[in-house]
C-alpha positions in Angstrom: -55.5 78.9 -4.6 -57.6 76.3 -6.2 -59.0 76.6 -9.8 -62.4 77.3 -10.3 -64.9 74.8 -11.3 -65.5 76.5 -14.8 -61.8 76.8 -15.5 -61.3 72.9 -14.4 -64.2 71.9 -16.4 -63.2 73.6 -19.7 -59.8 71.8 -19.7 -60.8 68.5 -19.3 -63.4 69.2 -21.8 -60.7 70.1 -24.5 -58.4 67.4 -24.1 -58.6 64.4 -26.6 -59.8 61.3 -25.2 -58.1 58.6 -27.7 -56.1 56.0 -27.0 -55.9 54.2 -23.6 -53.3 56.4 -22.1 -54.3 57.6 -19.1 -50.9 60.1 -18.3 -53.1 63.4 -18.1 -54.7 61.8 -14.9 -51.0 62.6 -13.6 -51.2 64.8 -10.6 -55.3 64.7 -10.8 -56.3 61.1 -9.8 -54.2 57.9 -8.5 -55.0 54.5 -9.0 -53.5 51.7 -7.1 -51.9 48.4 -9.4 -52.9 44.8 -9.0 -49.6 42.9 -7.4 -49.6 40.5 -10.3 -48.1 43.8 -12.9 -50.5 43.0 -15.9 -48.1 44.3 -18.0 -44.5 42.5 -16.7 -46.9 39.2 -16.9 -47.7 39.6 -20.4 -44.4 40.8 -21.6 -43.3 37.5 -19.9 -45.9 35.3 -22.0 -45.2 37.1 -25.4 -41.1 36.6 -25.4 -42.1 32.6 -25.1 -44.6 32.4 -28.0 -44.4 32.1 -31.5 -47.7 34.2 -32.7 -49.9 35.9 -30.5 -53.2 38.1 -30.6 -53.7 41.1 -28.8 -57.3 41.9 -28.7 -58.9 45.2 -27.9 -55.2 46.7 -27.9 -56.6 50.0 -27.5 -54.3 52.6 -28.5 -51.7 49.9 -28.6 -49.7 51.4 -25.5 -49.7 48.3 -23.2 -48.5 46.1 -25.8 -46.1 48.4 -26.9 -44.6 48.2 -23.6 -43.8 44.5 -23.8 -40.1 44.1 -23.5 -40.3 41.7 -26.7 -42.8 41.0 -29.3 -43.6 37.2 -30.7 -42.4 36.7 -34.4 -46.0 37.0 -35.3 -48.0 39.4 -33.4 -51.5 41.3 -33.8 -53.9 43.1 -32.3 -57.3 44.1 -32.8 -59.2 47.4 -32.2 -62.5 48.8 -33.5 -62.7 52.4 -32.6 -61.4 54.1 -35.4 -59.1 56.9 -34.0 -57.9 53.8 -31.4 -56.9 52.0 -35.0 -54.9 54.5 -36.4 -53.5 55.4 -33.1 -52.2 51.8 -32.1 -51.0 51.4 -36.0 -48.8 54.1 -35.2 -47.3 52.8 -32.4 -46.9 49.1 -33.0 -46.0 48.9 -37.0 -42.4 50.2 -36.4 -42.3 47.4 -33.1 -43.4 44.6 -36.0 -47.0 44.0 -35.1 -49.5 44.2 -37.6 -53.3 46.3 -36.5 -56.3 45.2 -37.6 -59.6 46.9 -37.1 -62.5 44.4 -35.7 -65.8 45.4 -34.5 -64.7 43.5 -31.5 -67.6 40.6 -32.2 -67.5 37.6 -33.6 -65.6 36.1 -35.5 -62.4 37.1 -35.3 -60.9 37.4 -39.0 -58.2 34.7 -38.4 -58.0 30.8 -39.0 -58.9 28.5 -36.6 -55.6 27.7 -34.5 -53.6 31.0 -35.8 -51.7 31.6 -32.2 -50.5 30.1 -29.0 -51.2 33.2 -26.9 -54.4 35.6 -26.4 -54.0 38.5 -24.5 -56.1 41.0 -23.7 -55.9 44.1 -20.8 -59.7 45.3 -19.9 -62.0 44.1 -22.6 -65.3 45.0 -22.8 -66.6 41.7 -24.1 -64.6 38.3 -23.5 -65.8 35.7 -26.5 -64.8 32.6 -25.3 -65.6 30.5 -27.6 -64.0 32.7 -30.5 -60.9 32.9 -28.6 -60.9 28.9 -27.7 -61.3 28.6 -32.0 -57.6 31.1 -33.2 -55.6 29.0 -30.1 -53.3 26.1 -31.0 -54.4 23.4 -28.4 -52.1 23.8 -25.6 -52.5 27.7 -26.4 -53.1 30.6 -23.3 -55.4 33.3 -22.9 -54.0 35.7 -20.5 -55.9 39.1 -19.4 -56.6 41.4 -16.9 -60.3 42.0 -16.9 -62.1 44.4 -14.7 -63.9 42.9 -12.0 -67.9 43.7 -11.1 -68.6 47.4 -9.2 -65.7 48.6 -10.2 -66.0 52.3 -9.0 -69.2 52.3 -8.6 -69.3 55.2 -6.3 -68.9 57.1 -8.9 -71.1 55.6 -11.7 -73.9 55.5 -8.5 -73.2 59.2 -7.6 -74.1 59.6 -11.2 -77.1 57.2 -12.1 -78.1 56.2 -8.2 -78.0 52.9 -6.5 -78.2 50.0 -9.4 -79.6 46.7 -9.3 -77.5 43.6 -7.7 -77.0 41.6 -11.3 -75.6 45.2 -12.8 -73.5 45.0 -9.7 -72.1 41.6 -10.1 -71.6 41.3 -13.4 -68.0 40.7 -14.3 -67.5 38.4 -11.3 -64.8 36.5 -11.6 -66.5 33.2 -10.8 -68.7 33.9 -13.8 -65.4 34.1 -16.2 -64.4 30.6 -14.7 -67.9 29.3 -15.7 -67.8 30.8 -19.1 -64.1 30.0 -20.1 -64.7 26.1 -18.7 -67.6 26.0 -20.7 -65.5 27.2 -24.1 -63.4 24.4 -22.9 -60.6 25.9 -21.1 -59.0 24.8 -18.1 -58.2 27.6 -15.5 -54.7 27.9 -14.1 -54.8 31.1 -12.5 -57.7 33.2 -11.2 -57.1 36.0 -8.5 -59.0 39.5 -8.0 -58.2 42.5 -6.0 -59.6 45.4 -4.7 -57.6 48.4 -5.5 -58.3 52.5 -4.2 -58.8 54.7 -7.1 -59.1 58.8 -5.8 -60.3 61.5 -7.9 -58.2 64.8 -7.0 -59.9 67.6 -8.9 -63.7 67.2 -11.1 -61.4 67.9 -13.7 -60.1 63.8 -13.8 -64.0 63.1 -12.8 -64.8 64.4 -16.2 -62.0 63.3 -18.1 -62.2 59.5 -17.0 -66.0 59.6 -17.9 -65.6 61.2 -21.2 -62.8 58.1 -22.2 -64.6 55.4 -20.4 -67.8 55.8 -22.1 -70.0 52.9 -20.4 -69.5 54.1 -16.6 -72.0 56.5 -17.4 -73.4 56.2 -20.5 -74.7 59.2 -22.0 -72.4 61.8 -19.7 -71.8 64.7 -20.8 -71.0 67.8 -19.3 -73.9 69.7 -19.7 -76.4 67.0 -19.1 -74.8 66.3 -15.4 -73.2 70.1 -14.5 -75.2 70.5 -11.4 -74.1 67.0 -10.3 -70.6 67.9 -11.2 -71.2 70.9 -9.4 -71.9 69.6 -6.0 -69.2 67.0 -6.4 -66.5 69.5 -7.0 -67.8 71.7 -3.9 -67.6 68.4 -1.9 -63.8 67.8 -2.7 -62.7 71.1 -2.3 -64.8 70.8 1.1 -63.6 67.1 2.0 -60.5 66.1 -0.7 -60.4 63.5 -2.8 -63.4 61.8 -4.2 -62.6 58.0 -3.5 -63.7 55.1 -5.2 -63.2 51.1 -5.3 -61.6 49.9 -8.5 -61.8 46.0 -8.9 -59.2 43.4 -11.2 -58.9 40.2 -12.2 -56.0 38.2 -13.6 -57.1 35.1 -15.7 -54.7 32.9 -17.5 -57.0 29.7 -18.8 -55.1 26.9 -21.5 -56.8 25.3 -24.1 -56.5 21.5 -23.9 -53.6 20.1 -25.9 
């Protein structure tokens, strides 16, 4: 027997929301992985380099997972329960947090590391990152690509313009990391399936990713959770398009 809409709503109201672990999703949505494995890539670049910057770490749980850490390694974050979460975490691995209101500048010295990473940020600054790289240095991420599950933002907020559509194309971060002087060694994007198995993860992934829909809350959009939930009890899973791109770009020696 399937829970009832109230009882599926209440939980995922209750649950905390910080960090950038995703594990009470388990069981209520599935998301399928880019073939590049962000994470095995990254944990591949950091046991090379000598100091590296992690920035918008999050709650730190990605880098954490790196097999091993550079002799100098930091990360940024500037939501405040995110900070203290990913201090935590990565302090007894040997990286050092700092909290950065993820603009510019960055509070470190021109030509502090040989490696950038960064999984999903909201903002790429180019040129700030082209200024803490050693020539010859590597930014490597995982950025999310344009429309990425926008059926569900547009079940939400209705059809949105083609520019709000595109923007994170990928061809646009070639442009703007060529322009901070990069070169561009690797580029590829993939379209991945994303399916939402209860409203419960609906709720739950828009409460943590605040700028799919900005503004939700539960009480604001009930009657559209409403019908959604009656549609995949009626139909299954709600499914959606989730978009990636891997970028690795080298700052001239």
């Amino acid at each position: 027997m399937s829970r009832t809409f109230d009882h599926l709503v209440a939980e995922a109201e209750s649950v905390s929301v910080e960090g950038w672990d995703f594990s009470w999703l388990d069981g209520r949505a599935t998301e399928q992985r880019p073939s590049w494995g962000y994470q095995r890539t990254m944990s591949d670049r950091l046991s090379r380099a000598s100091a590296a910057l992690d920035v918008q770490t999050g709650g730190g749980e990605v880098l954490a997972g790196a097999a091993k850490l550079p002799p100098l390694m930091v990360a940024t974050e500037s939501w405040p329960p995110n900070v203290a979460k990913a201090t935590k975490l990565l302090h007894p691995l040997g990286a050092v947090v700092v909290a950065d209101a993820d603009e510019p500048p960055l509070p470190f010295a021109d030509e502090a590391f040989d490696l950038v990473t960064s999984r999903h940020p909201v903002t790429v600054w180019w040129e700030e990152i082209a200024r803490v790289l050693r020539p010859g240095g590597t930014y490597l991420a995982q950025h999310v690509g344009p429309a990425s599950v926008f059926e569900l933002v547009e079940y939400f907020l209705g059809p949105q313009p083609e520019d709000v559509r595109r923007a994170r194309h990928p061809d646009d971060a070639r442009r703007d990391a060529e322009a901070a002087g990069f070169e561009v060694v690797d580029l590829r994007s993939e379209s991945l399936r994303t399916e939402f198995l209860d409203i419960g993860a609906v709720i739950y992934f828009l409460r943590k990713v605040i700028w799919m829909v900005p503004g939700f809350t539960v009480g604001r959009h009930r009657d559209r959770l409403r019908e959604l939930h009656d549609r995949i009890e009626a139909e299954g899973p709600f499914t959606a398009t989730t978009t990636r791109c891997l970028i690795e770009a080298r700052k001239p020696a």
